[in-house]
N, C-alpha and C positions, 0 to 999 in steps of 0.2 A: 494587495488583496484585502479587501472589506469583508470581514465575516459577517458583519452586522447586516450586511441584507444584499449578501448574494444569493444566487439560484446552484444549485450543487445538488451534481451527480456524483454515488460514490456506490458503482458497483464492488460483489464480493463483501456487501454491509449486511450480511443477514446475523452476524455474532462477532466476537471479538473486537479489536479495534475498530473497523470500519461502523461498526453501529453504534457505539459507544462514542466515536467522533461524531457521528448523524445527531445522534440525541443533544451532544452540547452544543454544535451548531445550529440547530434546530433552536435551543434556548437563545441563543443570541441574538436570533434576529431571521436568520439565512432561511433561503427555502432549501427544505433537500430532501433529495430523491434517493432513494436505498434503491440495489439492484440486487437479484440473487436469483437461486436456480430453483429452491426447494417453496412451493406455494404454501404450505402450510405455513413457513419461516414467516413469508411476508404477510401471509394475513392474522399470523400472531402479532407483530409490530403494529401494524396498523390500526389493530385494536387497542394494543395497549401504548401505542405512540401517535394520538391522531394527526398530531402537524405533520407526521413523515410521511410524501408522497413514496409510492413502491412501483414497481417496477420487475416484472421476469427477462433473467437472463442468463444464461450462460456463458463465462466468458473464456469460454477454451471453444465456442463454436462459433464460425465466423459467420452463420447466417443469423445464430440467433442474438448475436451484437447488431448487427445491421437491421432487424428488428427492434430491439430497444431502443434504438438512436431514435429511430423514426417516429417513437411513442413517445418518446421521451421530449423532444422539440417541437414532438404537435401540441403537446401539452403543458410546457413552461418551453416559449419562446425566446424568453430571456436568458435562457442558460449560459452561466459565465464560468464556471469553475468546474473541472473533470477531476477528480482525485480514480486513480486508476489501483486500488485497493486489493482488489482480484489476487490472490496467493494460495499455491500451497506448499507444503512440504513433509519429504520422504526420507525416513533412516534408510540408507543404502550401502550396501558389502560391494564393492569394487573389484572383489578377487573370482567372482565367476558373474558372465552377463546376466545367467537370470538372477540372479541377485540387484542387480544394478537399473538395465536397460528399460525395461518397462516404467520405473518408475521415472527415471532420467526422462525421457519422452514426454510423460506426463507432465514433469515440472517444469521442464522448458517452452512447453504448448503454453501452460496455464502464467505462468510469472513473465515469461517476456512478450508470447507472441500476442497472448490478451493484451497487453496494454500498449502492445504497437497496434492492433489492431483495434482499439478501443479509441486513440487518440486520430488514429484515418478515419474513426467514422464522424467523430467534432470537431475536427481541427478547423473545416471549411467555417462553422457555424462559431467559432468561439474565435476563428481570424476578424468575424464580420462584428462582433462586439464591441463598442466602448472599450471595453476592459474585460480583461479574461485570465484565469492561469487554469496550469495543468500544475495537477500535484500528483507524482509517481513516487509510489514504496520499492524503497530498496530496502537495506536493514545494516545494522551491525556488520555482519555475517561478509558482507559484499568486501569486508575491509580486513577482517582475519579468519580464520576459516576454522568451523565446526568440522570435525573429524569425520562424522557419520553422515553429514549430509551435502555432499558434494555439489549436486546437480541444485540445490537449493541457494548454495551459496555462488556460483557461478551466474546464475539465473540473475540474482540478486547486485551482483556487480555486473553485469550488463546491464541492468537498469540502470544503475550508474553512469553509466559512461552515456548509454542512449540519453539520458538526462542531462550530461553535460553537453551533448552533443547538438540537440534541437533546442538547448537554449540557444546558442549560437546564431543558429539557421535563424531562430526565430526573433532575434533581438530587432530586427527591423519590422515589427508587428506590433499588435499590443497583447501579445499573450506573452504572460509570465509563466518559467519553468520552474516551479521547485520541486526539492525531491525531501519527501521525508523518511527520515533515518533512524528506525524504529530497536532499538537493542530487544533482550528476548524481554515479553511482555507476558503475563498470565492470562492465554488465552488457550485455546484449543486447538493447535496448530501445530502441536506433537501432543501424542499421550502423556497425560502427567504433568504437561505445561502449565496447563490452568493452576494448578497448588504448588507450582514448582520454587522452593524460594531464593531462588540466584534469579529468578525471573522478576521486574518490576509491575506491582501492581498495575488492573488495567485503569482504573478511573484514576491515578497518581499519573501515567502516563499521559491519558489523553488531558487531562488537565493542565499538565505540562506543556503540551502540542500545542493547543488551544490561543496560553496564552504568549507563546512564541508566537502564532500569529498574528497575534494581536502587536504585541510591542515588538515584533522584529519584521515587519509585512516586506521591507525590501531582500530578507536573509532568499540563499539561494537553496540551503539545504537548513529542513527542520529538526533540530539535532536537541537531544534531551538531553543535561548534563552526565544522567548514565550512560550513554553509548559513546561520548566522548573518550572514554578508555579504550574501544576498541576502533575507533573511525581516527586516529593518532595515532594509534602503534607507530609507523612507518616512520611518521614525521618526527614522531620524538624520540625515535632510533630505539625503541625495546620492543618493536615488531615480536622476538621469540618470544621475550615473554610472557607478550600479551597472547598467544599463539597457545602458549603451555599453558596456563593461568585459565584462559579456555575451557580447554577442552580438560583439564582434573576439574574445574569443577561445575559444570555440564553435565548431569546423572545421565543424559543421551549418550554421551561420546566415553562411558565407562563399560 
């Protein structure tokens, strides 16, 4: 993957990390398209980001992905790179449904079925490429699990595994699969996140990411050296108490 002058789409980029990777991508060279549901969102970028093309979408609806695709390929033809960024996430009590279910629904709409249904709508278009990759967010989470948010971290290691999965399928093409593997970041994506400090900053982060692609362009997963703690447990056999270590000191899961 050339960051230096690809074309990239990277719905779910209206704040957090998705627009924060746009911006440095953007610096590098890349064209890139930000996607989001809120217009106000995107015509604040725009003004204050002129290289970033924008884009409306919502990607927990499957018409209005199927919409974007179509705006989106009428307008950079060239498109080679999908980062399927689309996420959210839900503190949830397990021990009575309405506690749980509503939100559960939502996160599994929004984190897995958006990005299976975000890569059916490019896949035809970035098979027909030179050169192409899909980059899917999983996280930390998908590897040892936050207490309070179940259906986030499940959501999350399905992406996972879908990601291991359609590389596979796809190794006879020329679309590459990677997946990046984001630990918790200071964004918006729980309350209190953004100033939370066991969370790593956001511009140290994508800074991070960034230049993993650059010097690591054949890795399969984007892995920051902080998430390496929790995306290991298993393998270096202290699974618990990466597990406990966790969730004391995560102010969510207290």
């Amino acid at each position: 993957m050339d960051i230096s002058g690809g074309t990239i789409f990277i719905p779910g980029a209206t704040s957090g990390i998705g627009l924060a990777l746009a911006v440095q991508l953007d610096a590098k060279g890349s064209t890139v398209i930000v996607g989001g549901r809120r217009a106000e969102l995107l015509e604040r970028i725009a003004t204050e980001h002129p290289g970033l093309d924008t884009v409306a979408i919502d990607t927990a609806d499957p018409a209005s992905i199927d919409a974007a695709a179509k705006q989106v390929l009428a307008n950079h033809p060239d498109l080679n790179v999908l980062v399927t960024m689309a996420g959210i996430m839900h503190i949830e009590d397990w021990h009575r449904p309405e506690s749980f279910l509503a939100a559960a629904e939502s996160v599994i709409t929004t984190n897995l079925l958006g990005p299976i249904r975000l890569i059916g709508a490019f896949i035809e278009h970035l098979q027909a490429q030179p050169d192409a990759t899909i980059i899917t967010v999983s996280s930390g989470l998908a590897f040892a699990p936050l207490k309070v948010t179940p259906s986030y971290n499940a959501s999350k290691a399905a992406v996972h595994m879908l990601s291991e999965s359609i590389r596979l399928q796809l190794a006879d093409t020329n679309v590459q699969v990677k997946e990046l593997v984001p630990p918790a970041v200071r964004t918006e994506l729980l309350p209190g996140q953004e100033d939370s400090g066991v969370a790593m900053p956001l511009d140290e982060y994508v800074t991070e990411v960034v230049a993993l692609l650059e010097n690591q362009p054949d890795a399969n997963e984007i892995q920051v050296e902080r998430v390496k703690f929790l995306r290991y447990g298993e393998a270096r056999g202290d699974y618990d108490q990466v597990v406990a270590a966790l969730n004391a000191s995560d102010p969510h899961a207290n």
